[in-house]
C-alpha positions, 0 to 999 in steps of 0.5 A: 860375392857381390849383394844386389842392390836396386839400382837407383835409377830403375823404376820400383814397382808400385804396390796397390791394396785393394780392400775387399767392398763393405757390406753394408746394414741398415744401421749406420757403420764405421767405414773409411770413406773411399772419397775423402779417405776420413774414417766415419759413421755413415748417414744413412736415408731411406728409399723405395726399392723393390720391396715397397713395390712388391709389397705394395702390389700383394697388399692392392689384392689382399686389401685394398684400402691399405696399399699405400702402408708400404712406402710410410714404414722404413722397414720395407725400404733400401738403405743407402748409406752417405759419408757425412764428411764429403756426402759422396754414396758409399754403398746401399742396403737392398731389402729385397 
């Protein structure tokens, strides 16, 4: 009985691991940059989405005056998280 060996001279195949894409929060998170492949915890900035503009234009009717509230309050805002390594974007948080 003869075992099978790979021939040496054959191309192997190449396994590639694909990971399943983070979900990310409005805190910074521990993740593996997909740039430079260090390990790190984010930095994160905020910035105006939808939901600053939506609220925006509900506060324009309600109360005038007050309509720029908005996009001075954070918690309204996109969170995009950077890798603090290479500053490549990794993903972003949107709130509405």
């Amino acid at each position: 009985m003869q075992k099978a060996y790979p021939d040496p001279q054959m191309p192997q195949p190449h396994v590639t691991v694909v990971a399943p894409p983070q979900m990310y929060g409005q805190l910074p998170m521990q993740v593996t940059c997909g740039n430079c492949k260090n390990t790190v915890v984010t930095i994160t900035t905020c910035e105006n989405g939808g939901c600053v503009y939506l609220a925006t234009i509900i506060i324009l009717f309600v109360c005038f005056p007050l309509f720029f509230i908005p996009f001075l309050s954070d918690s309204c805002k996109d969170v995009t998280h950077y890798c603090p390594t290479c500053n490549a974007r990794l993903g972003t948080y949107k709130r509405l």
